[in-house]
Residue, then its C-alpha position, 0 to 999 in steps of 0.5 A: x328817808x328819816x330821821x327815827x327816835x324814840x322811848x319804849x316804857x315809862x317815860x317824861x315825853x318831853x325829850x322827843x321835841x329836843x331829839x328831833x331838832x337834832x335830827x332835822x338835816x335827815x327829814x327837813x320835810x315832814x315831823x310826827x310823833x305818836x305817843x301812848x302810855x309805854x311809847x312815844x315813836x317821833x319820825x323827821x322825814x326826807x320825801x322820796x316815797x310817796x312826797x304826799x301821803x307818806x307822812x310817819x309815824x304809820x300804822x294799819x287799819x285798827x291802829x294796833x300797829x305804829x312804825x317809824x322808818x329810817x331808810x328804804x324798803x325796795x321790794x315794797x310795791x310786789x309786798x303792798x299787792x300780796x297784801x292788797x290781794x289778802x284783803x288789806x286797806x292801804x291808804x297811801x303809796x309809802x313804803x312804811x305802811x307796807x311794813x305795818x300791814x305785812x307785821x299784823x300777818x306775819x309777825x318778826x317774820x315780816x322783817x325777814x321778807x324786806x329789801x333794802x336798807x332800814x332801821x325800824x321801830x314798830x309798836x305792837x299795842x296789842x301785845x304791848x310789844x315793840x321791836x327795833x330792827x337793823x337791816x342785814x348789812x347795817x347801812x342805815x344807824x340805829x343807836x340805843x340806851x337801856x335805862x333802869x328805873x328807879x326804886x324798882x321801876x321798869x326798864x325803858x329804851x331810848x333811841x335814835x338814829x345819830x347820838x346827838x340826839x339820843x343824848x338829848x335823853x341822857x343828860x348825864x351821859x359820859x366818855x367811854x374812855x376805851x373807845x378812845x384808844x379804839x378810835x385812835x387804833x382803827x380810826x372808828x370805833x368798832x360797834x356796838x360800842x360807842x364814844x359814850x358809856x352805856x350807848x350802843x348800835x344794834x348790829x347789823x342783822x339784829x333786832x331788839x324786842x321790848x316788852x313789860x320791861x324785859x329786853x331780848x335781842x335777835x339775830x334774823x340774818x348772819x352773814x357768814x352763813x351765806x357762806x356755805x362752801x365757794x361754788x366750784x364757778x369757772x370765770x365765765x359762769x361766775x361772771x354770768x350769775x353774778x353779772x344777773x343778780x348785780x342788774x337785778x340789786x341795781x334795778x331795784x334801787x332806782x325806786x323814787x318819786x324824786x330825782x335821782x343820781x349817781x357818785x361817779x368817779x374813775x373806778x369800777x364800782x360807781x362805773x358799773x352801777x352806771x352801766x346797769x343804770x343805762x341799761x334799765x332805765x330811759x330818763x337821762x341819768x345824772x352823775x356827779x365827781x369832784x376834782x382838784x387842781x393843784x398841780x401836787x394832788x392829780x393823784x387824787x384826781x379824777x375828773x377825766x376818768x369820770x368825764x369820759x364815763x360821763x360823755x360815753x353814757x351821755x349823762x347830764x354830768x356835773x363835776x366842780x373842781x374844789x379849792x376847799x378851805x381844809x380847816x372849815x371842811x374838816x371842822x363841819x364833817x367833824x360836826x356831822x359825824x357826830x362822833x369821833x371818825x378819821x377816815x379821810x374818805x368822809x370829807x370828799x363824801x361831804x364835798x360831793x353830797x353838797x354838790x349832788x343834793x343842788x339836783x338831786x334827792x337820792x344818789x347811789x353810791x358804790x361802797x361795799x364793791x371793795x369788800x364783795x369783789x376784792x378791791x383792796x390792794x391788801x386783799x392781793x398784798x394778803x395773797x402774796x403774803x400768803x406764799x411769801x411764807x414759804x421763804x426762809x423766816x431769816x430772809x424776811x426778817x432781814x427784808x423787814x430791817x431793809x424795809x426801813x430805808x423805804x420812804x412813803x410819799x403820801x400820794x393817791x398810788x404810794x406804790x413805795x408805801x405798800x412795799x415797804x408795810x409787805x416787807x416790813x410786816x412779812x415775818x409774821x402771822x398772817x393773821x397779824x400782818x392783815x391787823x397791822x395793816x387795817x390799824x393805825x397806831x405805828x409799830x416803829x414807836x417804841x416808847x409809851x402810847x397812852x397818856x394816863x387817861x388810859x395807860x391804866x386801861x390796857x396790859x399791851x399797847x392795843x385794844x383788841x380789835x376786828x380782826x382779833x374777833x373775826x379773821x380766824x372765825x370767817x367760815x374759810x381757809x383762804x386768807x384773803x376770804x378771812x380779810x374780807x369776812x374781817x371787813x365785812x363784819x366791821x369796817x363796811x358797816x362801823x366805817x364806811x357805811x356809817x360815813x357814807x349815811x353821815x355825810x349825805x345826810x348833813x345835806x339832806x341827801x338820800x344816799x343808796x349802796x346798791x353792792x350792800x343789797x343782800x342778794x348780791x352778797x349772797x352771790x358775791x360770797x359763793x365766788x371762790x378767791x382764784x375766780x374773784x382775783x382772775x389773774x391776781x387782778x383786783x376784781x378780777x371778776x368785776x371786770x369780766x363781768x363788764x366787758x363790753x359795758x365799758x370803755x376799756x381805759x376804765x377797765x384797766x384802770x388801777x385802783x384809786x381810793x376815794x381821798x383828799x391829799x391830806x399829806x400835803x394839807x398838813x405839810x402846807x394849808x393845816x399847818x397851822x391848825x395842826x399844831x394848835x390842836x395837837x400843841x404839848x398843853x393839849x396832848x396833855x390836857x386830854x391825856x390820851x396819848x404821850x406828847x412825846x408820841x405827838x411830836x414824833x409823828x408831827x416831825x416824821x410826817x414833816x420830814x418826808x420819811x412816812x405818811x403820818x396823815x391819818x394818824x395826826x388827822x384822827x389826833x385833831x378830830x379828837x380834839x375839834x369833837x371835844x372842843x365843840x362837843x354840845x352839853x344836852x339842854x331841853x331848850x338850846x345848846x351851848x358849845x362847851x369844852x370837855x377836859 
């Protein structure tokens, strides 16, 4: 695991030493650079593979090939024989150099034959070529710069894995201010734009070829085309292909020369990565789950699920009950993000990394079963949707009014809450109804939104977003296949995978997503939604494929979401820091939205009537990245407020 920058063309080589201090956290064990004319390629590295001899920047026997790595290739060691087979000479144990060797035989082909997570960036001196690659489900970052040269001159590429450190490149760099509203409606900001202008995220799938100063990018995999027709699989055989191809992407995974362990709570994806986890391997396993104690947040709560998990596959278990100081946690994930990003889900990820990395080097974790298996009340929520259609449209316009009496409590199961969203949106499109429910910016506010930074920038209230691009695209008819094709294609990668890689890396913890292994996706996407939601359970088919690998408390448990009691939080221990950032003289300092718009949230959330958390939270992201944002300098950084 690494941190990866970088310049492909004509450059000054002294933005690589500031680049990589901002990347430290990710490879606190190791530094290199390469550098010739036309390429400098510097690599922080984190020891997992080969501790000794993977040192990077790697290349092959003639030095025509150089790389750099960011993540894992999982398949290495049956690619490293088929090439030793072939007469090559490799000199260490690491994955790296594996990638070099297998691109002098086969070319681009070559980053179609690994598996795994990685961003790569590989020089190919002889042809005075460079590529940068992305893995197919985007779990690991890779973010870019085009630069025109002046009078003329060649373009060059810069890039890096977090944008900090790209910025150290870019010392005139500005706000996209669109990406403002974007992150205030969806919480992140959906790629391959980012909250700086002119700064991009390759996508996922893509690879970026640089030579003689043209640019051309690639798609080598879609995912969408794993979509070729649902097999007609009953239960039981579904559960059987599945159940082997999940074993074999889990087995795989387990690949370290460092010690290695689990994020476990209470659910059924990190439960069932244990049970396989027991099943294929002998060293003790060692797990990790984070809890509360005060006695208003047990619905977040999940210290006795994962316990008795703990206990029935005899772990070396570690859990900590936290009483965290909320102000100084949020602002360190802010700070670690990097970017603006308002998913509650990132502080936990933080608390429990910080936990795991006192025992551990690498931990798994079990993001991305949601969005194969069907894990989301809303996928479900969608299919009743579905059939609610069918009643008369001035019945369900009359059920959307009654919805409005219906007060959410902010708790970690608000039954009330998801009711009250299925009424109140069920006289609309579905295509609607699902973009109401993945965004954020309340429909029930009917006065003016954006403040005038930006009400210039948009005809309605809305950016135009994921499920706008992507839910009449997906390659099905079924509802809730178009929603999770939707999620697939943008909140796994621009959110959940982009906090998961953050926030374990700020502690320098590699983390693994073994639902992400490629192999499984094309498995999990030929499962027909009737099969996936056996019984209109969520993950209907998850929990036949673990029958008699857990206890059945587990298997029958409800859903329960990876949160902090924000509600509560902001009612009682933010109170005072949301009303310093979120005061009237801020709102309208940054001109992002409407005091007015502020104000009504902070009174409906202290009221009781909704569960205005994740709207105030984002608001006072916003304005802790401005107020530490860090102005790029060769040689120290200040801590300067941006208006």
């Amino acid at each position: 695991m690494c941190g990866i920058c970088g310049i492909i063309g004509d450059h000054e080589q002294r933005s690589i030493q500031p680049m990589l201090r901002r990347l430290v956290h990710r490879g606190p064990d190791d530094e290199g650079v390469y550098h010739r004319s036309g390429v400098t390629l510097g690599a922080r590295r984190l020891q997992v593979i080969d501790p000794v001899g993977g040192h990077q920047p790697i290349g092959n026997e003639t030095g025509t090939v150089w790389a750099v790595m960011n993540g894992e290739i999982y398949n290495y060691r049956e690619l490293r024989k088929e090439l030793e087979l072939k007469g090559h000479r490799l000199s260490t144990q690491c994955d790296t150099e594996v990638l070099v060797h297998l691109y002098e035989d086969e070319g681009f082909d070559a980053f179609r034959r690994l598996r795994g997570m990685f961003a790569i960036a590989l020089w190919d001196h002889e042809r005075r070529r460079a590529w940068l690659v992305r893995d197919r489900l985007g779990i690991k970052p890779l973010y870019y710069t085009i630069r025109q040269g002046d009078a003329g001159g060649d373009t060059s590429v810069v890039f890096s894995s977090e944008i900090p450190s790209l910025l150290e490149a870019m010392p005139d760099w500005r706000l996209r201010l669109e990406s403002i509203a974007e992150y205030l409606t969806h919480l992140y900001i959906p790629g391959p734009d980012t909250i700086i202008a002119g700064v991009h995220q390759l996508h996922p799938g893509q690879a970026m070829k640089i030579s003689d100063g043209r640019i051309e990018l690639v798609h080598y995999y879609h995912l969408e085309q794993e979509m070729n027709g649902s097999a007609t699989w009953t239960l039981h055989q579904a559960a059987d292909k599945v159940s082997r191809v999940f074993e074999d992407a889990v087995q795989s995974h387990l690949v370290s020369d460092v010690p290695l362990g689990l994020f476990l709570s209470g659910g059924l994806d990190s439960a069932s990565l244990l049970a396989i986890m027991a099943k294929v391997q002998t060293a003790p396993i060692r797990t990790f789950t984070i809890g509360y104690d005060h006695p208003s947040d047990q619905s977040f709560n999940e210290l006795a699920p994962a316990r008795l998990l703990a206990n029935h596959f005899h772990t070396i278990h570690s859990e900590m009950v936290l009483k965290p100081n909320a102000s100084s946690l949020i602002t360190n994930v802010v700070a670690g993000m990097g970017e603006p990003f308002a998913d509650l889900s990132a502080l936990p990820t933080y608390l429990i990394s910080e936990v795991a990395r006192q025992s551990v080097t690498v931990a798994l974790s079990g993001i991305g079963g949601d969005e194969l298996f069907g894990g989301y009340p809303r996928y479900l929520g969608l299919r009743a949707a579905a059939q609610y259609q069918h009643f008369p449209l001035a019945l369900r316009k009359h059920m959307a009014k009654w919805s409005a009496y219906l007060n959410e409590r902010g708790t970690g199961r608000d039954h009330t809450a998801r009711l009250k969203r299925f009424f109140r949106d069920g006289h609309l499109p579905l295509q609607e109804q699902y973009r109401r429910w993945t965004t954020f910016i309340p429909d029930e506010w009917d006065g003016s939104l954006w403040g005038e930074a930006l009400e210039a920038m948009f005809i309605s209230d809305r950016p135009v977003g994921p499920v706008d691009l992507f839910f009449g695209q997906w390659p099905s008819s079924d509802p809730t296949n178009r929603a999770m094709g939707v999620d697939l294609r943008s909140y796994l990668h621009d959110d959940l995978l982009r906090m998961g890689d953050r926030m374990s890396m700020v502690h320098s913890l590699e983390l693994r997503v073994p639902f992400c292994d490629h192999h499984l996706v094309a498995a999990a996407l030929q499962v027909p939604p009737n099969v996936r939601f056996a019984g209109w359970q969520l993950k209907g088919l998850m929990r036949k494929m673990l029958e008699g690998f857990l206890p059945p408390h587990i298997l029958k448990a409800p859903k329960q979401g990876f949160m902090v009691p924000m509600a509560r939080w902001l009612r009682e221990d933010l109170h005072e820091m949301v009303h310093d950032l979120l005061s009237e003289d801020a709102i309208k300092q940054r001109g992002y939205v409407k005091p007015s718009y502020v104000q009504w949230l902070l009174k409906e959330h202290h009221n009781g009537r909704r569960n205005f958390s994740d709207q105030l939270y984002a608001l006072m992201v916003l304005e802790l990245w401005h107020r530490g944002i860090q102005t790029p300098s060769s040689d120290q950084h200040t801590l300067e407020a941006v208006p």
